[in-house]
N, C-alpha and C positions, 0 to 999 in steps of 0.2 A: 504493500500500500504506500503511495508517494505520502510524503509529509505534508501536512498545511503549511504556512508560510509563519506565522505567529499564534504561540500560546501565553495567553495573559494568565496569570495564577495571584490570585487577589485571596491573602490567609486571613480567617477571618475567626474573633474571638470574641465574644459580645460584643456585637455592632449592630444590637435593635436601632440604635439611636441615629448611627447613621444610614442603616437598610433604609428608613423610613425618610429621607431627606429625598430617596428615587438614584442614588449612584449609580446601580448597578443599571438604571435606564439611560443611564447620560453615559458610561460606557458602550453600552450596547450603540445609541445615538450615533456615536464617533467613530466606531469600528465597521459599522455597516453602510459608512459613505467609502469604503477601504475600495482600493481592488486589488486585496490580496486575500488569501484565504486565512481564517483564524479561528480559535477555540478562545473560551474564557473558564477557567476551573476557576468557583470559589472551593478555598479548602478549608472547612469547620475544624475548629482544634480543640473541637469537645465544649462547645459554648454552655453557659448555663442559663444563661437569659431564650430570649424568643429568636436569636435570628437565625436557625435552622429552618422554622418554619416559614420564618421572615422571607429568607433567601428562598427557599421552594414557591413561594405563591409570588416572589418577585421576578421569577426565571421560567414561570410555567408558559410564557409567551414569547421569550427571548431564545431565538434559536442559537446554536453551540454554544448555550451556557449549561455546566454541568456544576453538580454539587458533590463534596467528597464530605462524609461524613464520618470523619476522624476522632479516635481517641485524644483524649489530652496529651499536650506533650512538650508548647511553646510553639512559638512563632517557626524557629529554625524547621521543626520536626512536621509543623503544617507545609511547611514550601517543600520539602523533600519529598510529602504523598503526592503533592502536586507535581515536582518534576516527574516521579514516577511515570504517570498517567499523561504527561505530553507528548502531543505529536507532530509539535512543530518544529521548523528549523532555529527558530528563536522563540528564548522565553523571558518574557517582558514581567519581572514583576514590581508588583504595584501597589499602594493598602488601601482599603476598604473607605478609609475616610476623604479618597480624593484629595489627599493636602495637596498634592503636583495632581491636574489636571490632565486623565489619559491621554488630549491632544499634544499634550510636552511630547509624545512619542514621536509628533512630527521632525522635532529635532533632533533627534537620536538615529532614526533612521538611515538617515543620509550617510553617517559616519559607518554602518553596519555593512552598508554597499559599497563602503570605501574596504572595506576587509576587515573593521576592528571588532575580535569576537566578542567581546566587551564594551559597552557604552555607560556609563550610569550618569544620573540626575546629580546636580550640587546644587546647593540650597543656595548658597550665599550667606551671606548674615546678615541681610537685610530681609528678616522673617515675620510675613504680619501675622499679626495674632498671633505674638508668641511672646511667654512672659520672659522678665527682664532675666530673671533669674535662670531659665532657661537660656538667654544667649549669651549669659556670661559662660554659664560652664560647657556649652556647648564650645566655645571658644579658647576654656582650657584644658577639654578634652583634645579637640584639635589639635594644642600647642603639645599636651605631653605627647598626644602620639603619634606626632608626625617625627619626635625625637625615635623613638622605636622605631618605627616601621611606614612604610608608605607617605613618603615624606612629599610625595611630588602630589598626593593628592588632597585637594582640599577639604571634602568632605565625602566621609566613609558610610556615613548613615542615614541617606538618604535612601528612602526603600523604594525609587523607580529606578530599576536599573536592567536593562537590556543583556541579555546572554544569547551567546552561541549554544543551542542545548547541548549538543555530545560535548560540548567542554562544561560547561556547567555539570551536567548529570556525572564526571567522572572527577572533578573538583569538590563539589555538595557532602561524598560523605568522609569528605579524611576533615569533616571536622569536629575540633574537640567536643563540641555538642553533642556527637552520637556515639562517644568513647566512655564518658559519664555515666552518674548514675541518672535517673528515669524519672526521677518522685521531682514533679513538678506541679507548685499550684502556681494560682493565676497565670497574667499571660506574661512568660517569662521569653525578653527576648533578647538579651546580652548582646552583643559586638561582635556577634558571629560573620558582620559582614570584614571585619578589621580582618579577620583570618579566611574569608572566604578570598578577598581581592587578595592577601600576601597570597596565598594557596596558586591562584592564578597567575600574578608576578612571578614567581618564582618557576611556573612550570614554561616562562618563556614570551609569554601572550603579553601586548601591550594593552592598557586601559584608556580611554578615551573619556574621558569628565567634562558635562554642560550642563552651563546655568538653565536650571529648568525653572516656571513660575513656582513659587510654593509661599503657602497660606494655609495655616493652622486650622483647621476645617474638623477637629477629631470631637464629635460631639457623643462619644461612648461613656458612660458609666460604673462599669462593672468590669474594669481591668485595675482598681484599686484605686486610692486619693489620688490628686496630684501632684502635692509634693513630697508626700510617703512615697507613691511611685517615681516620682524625680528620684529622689535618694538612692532607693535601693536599687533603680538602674544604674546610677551613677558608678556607687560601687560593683556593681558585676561588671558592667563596662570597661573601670580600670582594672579591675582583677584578670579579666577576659585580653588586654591587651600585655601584662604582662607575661600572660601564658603563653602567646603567640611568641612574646619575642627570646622567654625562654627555647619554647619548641625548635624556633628557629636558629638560636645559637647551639642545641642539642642532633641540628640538621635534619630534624623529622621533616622539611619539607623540602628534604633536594632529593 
């Protein structure tokens, strides 16, 4: 069976709040003025609110939108059943809340036809709707770890970012995400991209980084407080980069 051209894989973890803003129609919107072929997997990671059902009665009319309803596991462990199940040549992922607008893919494109199996979204630091305190440490996240690792790129964690699948799907699982133990509550999503792009670096691929629009648009409830979850991402975050640059002075990724 020939591939489609793009699989969108949008991981989704109590997101009643934004199912119900119509996302998942404003995607569909933009991708069926395309002429290229695609799929759109959302991947449930075990939600506990409504948007299981949310997403089913939102997709019941939206043709290649599929639903994967997955055990709990983290953000990292919902985008792995989704690469699983693609079957495009590229896989575009993207979150739920639309903070970068699916049409940013228009610019990412062009670079992908230029050869680069990798593209991803940067924020910038000029992020609306984003608290203060968020862009200060988002800023000293940046500073510590671009002293580690990935120093040429500006922003690691922005979650629209374009892949070549057969190099994503053989990158995806040498990470330490799925070396760990398993017992995960809420939605635990760490800096598995810090180690997913060194992962790619290292295997020789060059990364291609643009400014995409992005605005704070995450109107969910039940992935924990705000500044409780600021925090304790904070710290997985830098404990997650000093793992990487262990691993990598211990050469597990040459």
């Amino acid at each position: 069976m020939n591939k489609i051209f793009l699989t969108v894989i949008i991981p989704c973890y109590n997101e009643s709040e934004n199912l119900k803003r119509g996302v998942l129609l404003d995607v569909y919107k933009y991708l069926k003025t395309k002429n290229f072929t695609w799929e759109v997997i959302i991947s449930d990671d075990g939600s506990t609110d409504d948007s299981r059902d949310l997403t089913k009665s939102s997709i019941k009319k939206l043709e290649n939108f599929k639903l994967l309803e997955n055990s709990h596991g983290g953000k990292p462990s919902a985008l792995m059943y989704g690469i699983k199940k693609a079957t495009g040549k590229y896989i575009l992922f993207t979150d739920m809340d639309q903070s970068t607008p699916i049409a940013e893919l228009d610019k990412l494109l062009p670079f992908a036809k230029k050869g680069f199996k990798v593209v991803i979204g940067s924020r910038g630091f000029q992020r609306k709707n984003f608290p203060f305190y968020r862009k200060l440490g988002s800023l000293v996240f940046t500073s510590i770890r671009k002293a580690f690792v990935l120093n040429e790129i500006n922003d690691t964690q922005c979650g629209f970012k374009l892949f070549d699948t057969d190099l994503v799907r053989k990158a995806f699982p040498k990470l330490q995400f799925f070396r760990g133990a398993k017992n995960t509550a809420g939605w635990k999503v760490t800096s598995y991209d810090v180690e997913l792009l060194h992962i790619i670096k290292k295997s020789g691929e060059k990364i291609k980084e643009i400014v995409v629009t992005w605005r704070s648009e995450d109107e969910s409830k039940n992935k924990g407080s705000g500044i409780g979850r600021y925090f304790r991402e904070s710290k997985e975050m830098f404990l997650e980069i000093s793992r990487v640059k262990i691993n990598d002075l211990k050469g597990r990724y040459d």
